[in-house]
Every structure is written in C-alpha cells, then in structure tokens.
mmJSON file of the N, C-alpha and C atoms, coordinates in Angstrom:
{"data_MODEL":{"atom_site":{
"group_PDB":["ATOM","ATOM","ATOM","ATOM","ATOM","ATOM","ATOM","ATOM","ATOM","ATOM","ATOM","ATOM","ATOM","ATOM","ATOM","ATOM","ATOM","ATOM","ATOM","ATOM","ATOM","ATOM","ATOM","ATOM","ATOM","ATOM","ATOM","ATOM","ATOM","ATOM","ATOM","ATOM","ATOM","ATOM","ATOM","ATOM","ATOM","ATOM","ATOM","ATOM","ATOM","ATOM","ATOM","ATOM","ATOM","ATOM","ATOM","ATOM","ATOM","ATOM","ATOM","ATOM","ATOM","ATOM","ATOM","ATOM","ATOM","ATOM","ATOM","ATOM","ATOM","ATOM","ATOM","ATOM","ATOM","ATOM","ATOM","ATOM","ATOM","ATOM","ATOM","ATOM","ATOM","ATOM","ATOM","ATOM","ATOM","ATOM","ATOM","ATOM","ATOM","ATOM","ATOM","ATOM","ATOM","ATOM","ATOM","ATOM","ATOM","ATOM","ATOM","ATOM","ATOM","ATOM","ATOM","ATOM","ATOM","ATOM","ATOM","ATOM","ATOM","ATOM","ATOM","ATOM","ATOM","ATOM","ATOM","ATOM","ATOM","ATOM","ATOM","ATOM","ATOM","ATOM","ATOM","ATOM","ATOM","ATOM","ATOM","ATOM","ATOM","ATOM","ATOM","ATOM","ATOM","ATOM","ATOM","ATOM","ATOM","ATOM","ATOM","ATOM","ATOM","ATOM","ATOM","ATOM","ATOM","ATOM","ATOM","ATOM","ATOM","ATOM","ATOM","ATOM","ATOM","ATOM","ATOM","ATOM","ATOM","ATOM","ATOM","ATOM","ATOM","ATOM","ATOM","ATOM","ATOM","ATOM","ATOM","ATOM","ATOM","ATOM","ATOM","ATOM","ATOM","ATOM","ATOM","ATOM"],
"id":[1,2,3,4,5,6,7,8,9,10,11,12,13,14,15,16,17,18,19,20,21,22,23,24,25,26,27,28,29,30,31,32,33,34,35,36,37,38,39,40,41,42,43,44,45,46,47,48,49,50,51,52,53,54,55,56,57,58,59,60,61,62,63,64,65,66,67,68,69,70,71,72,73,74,75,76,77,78,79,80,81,82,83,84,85,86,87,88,89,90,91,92,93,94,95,96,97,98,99,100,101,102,103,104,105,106,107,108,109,110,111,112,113,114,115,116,117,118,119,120,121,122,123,124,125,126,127,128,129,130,131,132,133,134,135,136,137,138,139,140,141,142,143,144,145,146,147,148,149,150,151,152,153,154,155,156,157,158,159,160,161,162,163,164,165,166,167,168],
"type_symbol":["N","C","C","N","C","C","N","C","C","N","C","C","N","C","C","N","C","C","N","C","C","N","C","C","N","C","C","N","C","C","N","C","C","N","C","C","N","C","C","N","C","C","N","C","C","N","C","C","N","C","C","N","C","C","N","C","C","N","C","C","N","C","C","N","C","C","N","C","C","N","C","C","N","C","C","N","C","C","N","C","C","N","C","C","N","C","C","N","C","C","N","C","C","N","C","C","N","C","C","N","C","C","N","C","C","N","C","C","N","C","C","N","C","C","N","C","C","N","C","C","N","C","C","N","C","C","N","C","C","N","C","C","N","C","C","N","C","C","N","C","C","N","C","C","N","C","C","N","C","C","N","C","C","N","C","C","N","C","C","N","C","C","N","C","C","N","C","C"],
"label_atom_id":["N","CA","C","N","CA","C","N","CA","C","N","CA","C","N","CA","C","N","CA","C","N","CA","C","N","CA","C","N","CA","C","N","CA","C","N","CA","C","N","CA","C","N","CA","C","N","CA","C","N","CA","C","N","CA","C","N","CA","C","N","CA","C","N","CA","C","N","CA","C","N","CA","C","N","CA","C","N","CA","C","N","CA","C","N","CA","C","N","CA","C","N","CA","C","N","CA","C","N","CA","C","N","CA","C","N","CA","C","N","CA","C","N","CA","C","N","CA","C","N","CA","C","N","CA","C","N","CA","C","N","CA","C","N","CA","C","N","CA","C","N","CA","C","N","CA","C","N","CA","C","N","CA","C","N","CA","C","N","CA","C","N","CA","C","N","CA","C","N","CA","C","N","CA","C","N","CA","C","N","CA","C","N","CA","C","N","CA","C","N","CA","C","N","CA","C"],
"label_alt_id":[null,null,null,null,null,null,null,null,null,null,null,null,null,null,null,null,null,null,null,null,null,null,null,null,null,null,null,null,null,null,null,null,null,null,null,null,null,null,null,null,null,null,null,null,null,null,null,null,null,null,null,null,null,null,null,null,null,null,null,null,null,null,null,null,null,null,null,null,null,null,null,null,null,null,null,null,null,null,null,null,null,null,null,null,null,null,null,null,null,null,null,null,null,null,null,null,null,null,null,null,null,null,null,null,null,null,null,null,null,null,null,null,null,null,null,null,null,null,null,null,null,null,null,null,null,null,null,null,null,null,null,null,null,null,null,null,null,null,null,null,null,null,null,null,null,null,null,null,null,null,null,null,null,null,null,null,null,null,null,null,null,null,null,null,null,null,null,null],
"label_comp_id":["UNK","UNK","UNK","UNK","UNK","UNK","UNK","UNK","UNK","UNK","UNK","UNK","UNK","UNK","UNK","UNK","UNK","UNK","UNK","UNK","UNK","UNK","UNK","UNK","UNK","UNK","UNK","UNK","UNK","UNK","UNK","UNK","UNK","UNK","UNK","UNK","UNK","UNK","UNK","UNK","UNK","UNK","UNK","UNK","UNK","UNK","UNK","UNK","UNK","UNK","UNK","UNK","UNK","UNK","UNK","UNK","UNK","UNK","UNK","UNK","UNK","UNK","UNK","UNK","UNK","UNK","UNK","UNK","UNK","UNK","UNK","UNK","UNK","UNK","UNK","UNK","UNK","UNK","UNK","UNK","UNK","UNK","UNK","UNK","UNK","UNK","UNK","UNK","UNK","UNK","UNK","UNK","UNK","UNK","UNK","UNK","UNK","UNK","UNK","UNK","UNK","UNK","UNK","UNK","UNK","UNK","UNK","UNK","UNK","UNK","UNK","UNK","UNK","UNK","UNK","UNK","UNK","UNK","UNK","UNK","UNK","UNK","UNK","UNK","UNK","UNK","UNK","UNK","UNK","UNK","UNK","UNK","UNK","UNK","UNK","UNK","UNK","UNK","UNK","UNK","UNK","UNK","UNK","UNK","UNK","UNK","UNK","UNK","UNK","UNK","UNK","UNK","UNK","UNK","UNK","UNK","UNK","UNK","UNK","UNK","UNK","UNK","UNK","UNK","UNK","UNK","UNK","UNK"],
"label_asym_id":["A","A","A","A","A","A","A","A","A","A","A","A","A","A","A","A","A","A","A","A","A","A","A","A","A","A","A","A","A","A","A","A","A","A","A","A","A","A","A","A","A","A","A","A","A","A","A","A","A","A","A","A","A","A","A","A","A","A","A","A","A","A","A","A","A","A","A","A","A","A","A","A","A","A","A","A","A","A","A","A","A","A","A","A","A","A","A","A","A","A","A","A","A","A","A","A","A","A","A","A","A","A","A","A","A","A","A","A","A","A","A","A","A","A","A","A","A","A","A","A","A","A","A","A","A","A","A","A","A","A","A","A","A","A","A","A","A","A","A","A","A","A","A","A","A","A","A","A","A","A","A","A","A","A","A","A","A","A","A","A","A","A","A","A","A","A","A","A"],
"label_entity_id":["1","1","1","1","1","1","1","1","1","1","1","1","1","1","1","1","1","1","1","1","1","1","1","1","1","1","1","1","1","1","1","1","1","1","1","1","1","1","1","1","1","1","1","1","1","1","1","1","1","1","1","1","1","1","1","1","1","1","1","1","1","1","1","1","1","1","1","1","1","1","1","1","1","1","1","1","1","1","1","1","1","1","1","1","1","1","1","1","1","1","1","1","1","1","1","1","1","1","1","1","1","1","1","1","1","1","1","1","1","1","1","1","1","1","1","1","1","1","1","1","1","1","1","1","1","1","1","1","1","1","1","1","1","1","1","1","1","1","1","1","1","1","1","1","1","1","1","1","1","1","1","1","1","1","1","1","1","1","1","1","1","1","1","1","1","1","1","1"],
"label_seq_id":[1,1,1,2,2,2,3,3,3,4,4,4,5,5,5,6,6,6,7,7,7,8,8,8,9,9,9,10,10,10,11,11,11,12,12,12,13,13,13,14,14,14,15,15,15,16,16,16,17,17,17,18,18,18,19,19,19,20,20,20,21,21,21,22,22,22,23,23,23,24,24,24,25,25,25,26,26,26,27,27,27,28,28,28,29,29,29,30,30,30,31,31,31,32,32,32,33,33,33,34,34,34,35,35,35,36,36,36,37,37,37,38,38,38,39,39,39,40,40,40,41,41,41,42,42,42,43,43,43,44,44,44,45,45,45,46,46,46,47,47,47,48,48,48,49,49,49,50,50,50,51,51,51,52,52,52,53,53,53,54,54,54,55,55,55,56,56,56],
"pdbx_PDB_ins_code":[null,null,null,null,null,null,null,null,null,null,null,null,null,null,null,null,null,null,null,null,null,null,null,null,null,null,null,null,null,null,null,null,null,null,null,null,null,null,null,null,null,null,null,null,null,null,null,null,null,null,null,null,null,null,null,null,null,null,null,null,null,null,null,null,null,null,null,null,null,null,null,null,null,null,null,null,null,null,null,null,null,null,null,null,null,null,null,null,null,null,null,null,null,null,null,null,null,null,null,null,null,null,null,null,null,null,null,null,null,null,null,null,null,null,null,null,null,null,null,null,null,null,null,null,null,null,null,null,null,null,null,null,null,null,null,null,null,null,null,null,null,null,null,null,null,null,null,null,null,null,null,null,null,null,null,null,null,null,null,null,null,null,null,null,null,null,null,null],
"Cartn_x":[-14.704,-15.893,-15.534,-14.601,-14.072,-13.851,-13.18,-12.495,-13.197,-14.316,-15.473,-16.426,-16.397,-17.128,-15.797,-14.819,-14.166,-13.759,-13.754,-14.276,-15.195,-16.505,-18.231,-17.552,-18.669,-18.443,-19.614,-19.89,-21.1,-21.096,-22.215,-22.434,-21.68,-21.093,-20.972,-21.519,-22.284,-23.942,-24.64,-24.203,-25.105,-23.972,-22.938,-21.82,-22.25,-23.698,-23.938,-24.786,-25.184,-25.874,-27.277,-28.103,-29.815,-30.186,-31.632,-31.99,-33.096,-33.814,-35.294,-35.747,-35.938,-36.815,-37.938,-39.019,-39.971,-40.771,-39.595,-39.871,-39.467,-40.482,-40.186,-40.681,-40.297,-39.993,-41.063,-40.376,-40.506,-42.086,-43.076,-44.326,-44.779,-43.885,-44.113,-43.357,-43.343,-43.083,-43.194,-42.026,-42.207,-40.746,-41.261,-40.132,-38.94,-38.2,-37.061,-37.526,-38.299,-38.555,-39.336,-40.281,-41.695,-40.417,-39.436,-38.468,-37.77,-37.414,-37.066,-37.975,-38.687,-39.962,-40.339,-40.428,-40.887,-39.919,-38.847,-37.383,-37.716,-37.81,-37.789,-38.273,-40.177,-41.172,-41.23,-40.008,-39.984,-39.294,-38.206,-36.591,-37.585,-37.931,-38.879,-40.022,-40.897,-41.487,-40.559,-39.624,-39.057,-38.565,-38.03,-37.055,-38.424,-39.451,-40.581,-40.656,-41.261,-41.69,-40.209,-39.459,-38.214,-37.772,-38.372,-38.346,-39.471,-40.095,-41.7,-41.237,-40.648,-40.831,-39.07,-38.514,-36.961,-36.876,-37.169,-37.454,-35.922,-35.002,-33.746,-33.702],
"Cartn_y":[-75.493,-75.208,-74.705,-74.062,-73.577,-74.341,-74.877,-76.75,-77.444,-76.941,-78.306,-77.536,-76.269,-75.202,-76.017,-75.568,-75.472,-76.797,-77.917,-79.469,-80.155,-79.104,-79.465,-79.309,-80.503,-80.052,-80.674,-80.132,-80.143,-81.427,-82.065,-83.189,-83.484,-84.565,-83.879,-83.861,-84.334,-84.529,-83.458,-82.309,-80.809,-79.868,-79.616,-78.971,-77.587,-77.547,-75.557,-75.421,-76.74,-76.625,-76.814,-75.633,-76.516,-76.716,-77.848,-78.162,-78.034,-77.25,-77.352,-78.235,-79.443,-80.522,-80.546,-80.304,-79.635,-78.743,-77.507,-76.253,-76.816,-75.993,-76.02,-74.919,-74.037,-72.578,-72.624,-74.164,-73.988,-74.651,-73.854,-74.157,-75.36,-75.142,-75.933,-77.259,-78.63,-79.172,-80.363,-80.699,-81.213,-82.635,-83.585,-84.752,-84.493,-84.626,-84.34,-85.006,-86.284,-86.258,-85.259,-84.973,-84.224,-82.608,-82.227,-81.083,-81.344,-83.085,-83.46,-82.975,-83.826,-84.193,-82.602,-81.631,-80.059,-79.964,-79.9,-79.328,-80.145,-81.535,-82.362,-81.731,-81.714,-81.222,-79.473,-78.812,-77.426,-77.673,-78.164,-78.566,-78.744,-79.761,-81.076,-79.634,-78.559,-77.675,-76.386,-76.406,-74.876,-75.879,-76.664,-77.253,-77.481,-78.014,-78.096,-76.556,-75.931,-74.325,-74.09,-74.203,-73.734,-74.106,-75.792,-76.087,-76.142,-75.683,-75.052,-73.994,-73.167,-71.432,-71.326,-72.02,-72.065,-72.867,-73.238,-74.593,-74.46,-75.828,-75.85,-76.028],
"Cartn_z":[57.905,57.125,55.726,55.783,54.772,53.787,54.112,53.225,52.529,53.489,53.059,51.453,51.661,50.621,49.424,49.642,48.2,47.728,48.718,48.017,47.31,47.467,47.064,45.51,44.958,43.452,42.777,41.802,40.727,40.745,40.288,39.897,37.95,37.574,36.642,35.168,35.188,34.75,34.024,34.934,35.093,34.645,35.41,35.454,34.638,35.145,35.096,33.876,33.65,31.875,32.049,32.205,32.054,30.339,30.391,29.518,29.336,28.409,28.339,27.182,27.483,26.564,26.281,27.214,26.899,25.863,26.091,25.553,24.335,23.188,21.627,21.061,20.942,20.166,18.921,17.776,16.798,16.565,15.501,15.699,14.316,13.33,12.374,12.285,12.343,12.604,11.4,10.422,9.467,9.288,9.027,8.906,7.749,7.733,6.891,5.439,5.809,3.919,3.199,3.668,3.36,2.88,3.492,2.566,1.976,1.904,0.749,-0.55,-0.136,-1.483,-1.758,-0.986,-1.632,-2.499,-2.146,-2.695,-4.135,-4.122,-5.155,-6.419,-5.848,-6.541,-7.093,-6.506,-6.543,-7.78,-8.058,-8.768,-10.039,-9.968,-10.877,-11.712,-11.234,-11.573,-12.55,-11.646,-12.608,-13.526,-13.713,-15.114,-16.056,-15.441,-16.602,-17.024,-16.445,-16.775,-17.642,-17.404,-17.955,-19.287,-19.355,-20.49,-21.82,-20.774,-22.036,-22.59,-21.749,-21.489,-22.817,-22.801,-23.647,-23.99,-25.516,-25.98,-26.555,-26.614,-27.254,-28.784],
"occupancy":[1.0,1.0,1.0,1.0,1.0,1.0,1.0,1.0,1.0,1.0,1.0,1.0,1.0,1.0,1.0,1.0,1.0,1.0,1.0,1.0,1.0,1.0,1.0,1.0,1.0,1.0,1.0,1.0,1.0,1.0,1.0,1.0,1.0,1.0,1.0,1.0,1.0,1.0,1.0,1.0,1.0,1.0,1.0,1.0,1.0,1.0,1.0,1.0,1.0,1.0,1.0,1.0,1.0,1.0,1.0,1.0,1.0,1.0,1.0,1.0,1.0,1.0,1.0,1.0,1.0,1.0,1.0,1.0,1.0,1.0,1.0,1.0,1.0,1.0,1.0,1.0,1.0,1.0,1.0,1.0,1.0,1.0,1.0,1.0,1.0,1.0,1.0,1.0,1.0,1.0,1.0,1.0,1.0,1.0,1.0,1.0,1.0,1.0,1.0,1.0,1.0,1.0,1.0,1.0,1.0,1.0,1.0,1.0,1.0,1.0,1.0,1.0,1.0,1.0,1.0,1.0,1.0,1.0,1.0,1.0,1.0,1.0,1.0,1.0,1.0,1.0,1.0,1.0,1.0,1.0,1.0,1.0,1.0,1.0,1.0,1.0,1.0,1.0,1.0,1.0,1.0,1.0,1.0,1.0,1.0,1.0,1.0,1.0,1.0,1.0,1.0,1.0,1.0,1.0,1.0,1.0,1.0,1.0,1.0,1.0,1.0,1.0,1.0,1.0,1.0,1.0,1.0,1.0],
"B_iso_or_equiv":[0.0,0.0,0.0,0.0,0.0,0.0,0.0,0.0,0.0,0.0,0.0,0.0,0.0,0.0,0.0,0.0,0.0,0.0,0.0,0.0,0.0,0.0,0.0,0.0,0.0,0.0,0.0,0.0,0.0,0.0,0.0,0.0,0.0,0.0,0.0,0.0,0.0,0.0,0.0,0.0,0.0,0.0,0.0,0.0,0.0,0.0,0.0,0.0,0.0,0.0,0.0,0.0,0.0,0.0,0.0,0.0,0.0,0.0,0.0,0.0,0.0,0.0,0.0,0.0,0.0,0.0,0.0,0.0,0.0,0.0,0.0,0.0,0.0,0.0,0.0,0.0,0.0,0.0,0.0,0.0,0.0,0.0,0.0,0.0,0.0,0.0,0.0,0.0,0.0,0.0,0.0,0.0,0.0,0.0,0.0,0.0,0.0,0.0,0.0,0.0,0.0,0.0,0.0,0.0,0.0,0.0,0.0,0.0,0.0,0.0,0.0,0.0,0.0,0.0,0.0,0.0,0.0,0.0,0.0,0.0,0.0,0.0,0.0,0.0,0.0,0.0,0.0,0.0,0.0,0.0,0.0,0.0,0.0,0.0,0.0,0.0,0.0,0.0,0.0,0.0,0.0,0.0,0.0,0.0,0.0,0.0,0.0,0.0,0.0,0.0,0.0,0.0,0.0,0.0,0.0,0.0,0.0,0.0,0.0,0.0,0.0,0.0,0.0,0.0,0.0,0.0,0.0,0.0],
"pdbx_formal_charge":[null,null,null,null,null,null,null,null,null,null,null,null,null,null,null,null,null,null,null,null,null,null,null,null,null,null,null,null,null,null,null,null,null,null,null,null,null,null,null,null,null,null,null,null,null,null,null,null,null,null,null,null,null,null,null,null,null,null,null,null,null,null,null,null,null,null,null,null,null,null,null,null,null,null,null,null,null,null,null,null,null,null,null,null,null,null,null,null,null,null,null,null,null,null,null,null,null,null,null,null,null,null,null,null,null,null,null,null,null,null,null,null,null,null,null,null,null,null,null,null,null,null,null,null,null,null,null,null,null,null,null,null,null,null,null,null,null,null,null,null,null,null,null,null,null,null,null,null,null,null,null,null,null,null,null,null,null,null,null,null,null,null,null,null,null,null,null,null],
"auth_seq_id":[1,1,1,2,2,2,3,3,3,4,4,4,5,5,5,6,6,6,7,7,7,8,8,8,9,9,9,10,10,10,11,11,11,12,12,12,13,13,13,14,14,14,15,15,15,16,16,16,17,17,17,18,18,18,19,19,19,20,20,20,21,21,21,22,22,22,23,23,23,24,24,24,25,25,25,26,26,26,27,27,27,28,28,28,29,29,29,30,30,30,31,31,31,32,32,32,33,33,33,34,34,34,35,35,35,36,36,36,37,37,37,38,38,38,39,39,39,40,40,40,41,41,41,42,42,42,43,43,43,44,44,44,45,45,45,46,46,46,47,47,47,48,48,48,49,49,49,50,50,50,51,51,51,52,52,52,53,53,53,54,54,54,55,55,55,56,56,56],
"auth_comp_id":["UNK","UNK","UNK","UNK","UNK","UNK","UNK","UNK","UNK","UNK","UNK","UNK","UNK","UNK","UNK","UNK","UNK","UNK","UNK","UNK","UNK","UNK","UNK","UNK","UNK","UNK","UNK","UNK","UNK","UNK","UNK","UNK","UNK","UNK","UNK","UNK","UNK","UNK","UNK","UNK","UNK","UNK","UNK","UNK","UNK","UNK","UNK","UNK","UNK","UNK","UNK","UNK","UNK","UNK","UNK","UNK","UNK","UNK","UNK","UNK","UNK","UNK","UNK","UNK","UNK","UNK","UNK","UNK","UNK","UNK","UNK","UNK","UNK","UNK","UNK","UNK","UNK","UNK","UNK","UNK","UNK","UNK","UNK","UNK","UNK","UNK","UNK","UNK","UNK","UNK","UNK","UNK","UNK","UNK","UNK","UNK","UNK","UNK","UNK","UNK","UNK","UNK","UNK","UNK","UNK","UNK","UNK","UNK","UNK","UNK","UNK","UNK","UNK","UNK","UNK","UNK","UNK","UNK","UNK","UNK","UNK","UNK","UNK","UNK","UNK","UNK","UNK","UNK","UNK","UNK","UNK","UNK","UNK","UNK","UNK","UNK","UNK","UNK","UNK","UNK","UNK","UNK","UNK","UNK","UNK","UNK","UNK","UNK","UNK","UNK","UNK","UNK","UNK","UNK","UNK","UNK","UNK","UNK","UNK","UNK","UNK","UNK","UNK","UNK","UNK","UNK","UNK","UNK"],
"auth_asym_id":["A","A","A","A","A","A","A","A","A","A","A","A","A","A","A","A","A","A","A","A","A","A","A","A","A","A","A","A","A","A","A","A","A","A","A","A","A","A","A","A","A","A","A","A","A","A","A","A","A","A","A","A","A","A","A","A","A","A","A","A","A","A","A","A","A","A","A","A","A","A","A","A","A","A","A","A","A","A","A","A","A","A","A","A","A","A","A","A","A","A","A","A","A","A","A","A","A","A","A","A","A","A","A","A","A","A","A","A","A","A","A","A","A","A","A","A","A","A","A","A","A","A","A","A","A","A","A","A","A","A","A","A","A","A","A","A","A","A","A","A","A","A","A","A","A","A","A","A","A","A","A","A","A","A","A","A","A","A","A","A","A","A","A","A","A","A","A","A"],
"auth_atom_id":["N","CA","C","N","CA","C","N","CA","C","N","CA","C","N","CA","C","N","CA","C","N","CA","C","N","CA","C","N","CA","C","N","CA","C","N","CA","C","N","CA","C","N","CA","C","N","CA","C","N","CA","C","N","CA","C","N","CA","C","N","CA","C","N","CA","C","N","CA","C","N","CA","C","N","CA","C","N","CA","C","N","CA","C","N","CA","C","N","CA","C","N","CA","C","N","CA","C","N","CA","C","N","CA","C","N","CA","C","N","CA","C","N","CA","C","N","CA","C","N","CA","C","N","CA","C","N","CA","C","N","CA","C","N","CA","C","N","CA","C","N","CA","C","N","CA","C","N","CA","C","N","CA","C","N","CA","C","N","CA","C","N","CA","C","N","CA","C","N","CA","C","N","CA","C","N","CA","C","N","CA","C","N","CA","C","N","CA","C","N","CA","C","N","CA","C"],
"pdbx_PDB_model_num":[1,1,1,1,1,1,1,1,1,1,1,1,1,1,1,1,1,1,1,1,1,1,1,1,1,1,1,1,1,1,1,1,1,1,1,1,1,1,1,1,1,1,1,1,1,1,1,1,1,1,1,1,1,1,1,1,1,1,1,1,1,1,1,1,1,1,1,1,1,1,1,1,1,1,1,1,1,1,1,1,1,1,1,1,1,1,1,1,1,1,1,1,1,1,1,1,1,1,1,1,1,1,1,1,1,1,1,1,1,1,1,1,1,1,1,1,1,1,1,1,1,1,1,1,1,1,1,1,1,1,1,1,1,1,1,1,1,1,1,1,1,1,1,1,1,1,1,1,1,1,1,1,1,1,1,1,1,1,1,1,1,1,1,1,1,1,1,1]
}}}
C-alpha cells in the first residue's frame, strides 16, 4: 500500500497550480490602443501648451 502512495503522481497539467480565469480583479477595462492614443493626445497637448506658453 505503501508503494502504491509514493508512485501516485500529479497529473502534469496541474502539478499544484490553480487558475482563476474567471475571476478579474481589474474593473476598468481598456484595449491597448485607446492608451496608446491617450498617451498620444496627452504628448501632442503639453508640447502645444508648451509651445504657446515659451515661444522660441
């Protein structure tokens, strides 16, 4: 009986790791372009303001 305990073995698939796919923590949920395009439009704003605001 003994033998038989320390032969069993995990599948190895799993090997002790759960996964919650399901579960999502995060509540805002935005596509990678759309923080492109902020970032863009953020960049694109201060250099205007910047270049009103410090004329060369």
């Amino acid at each position: 009986m003994a033998q038989e305990e320390e032969n069993r073995r995990m599948p190895a698939g799993m090997a002790g790791l759960t996964t919650y796919t399901d579960v999502n923590p995060n509540k805002i949920k935005l596509k990678p372009e759309y923080v492109v395009g902020i970032v863009a439009a953020l960049v694109l704003a201060e250099l205007v303001l910047y270049m009103s605001v410090v004329p060369i």
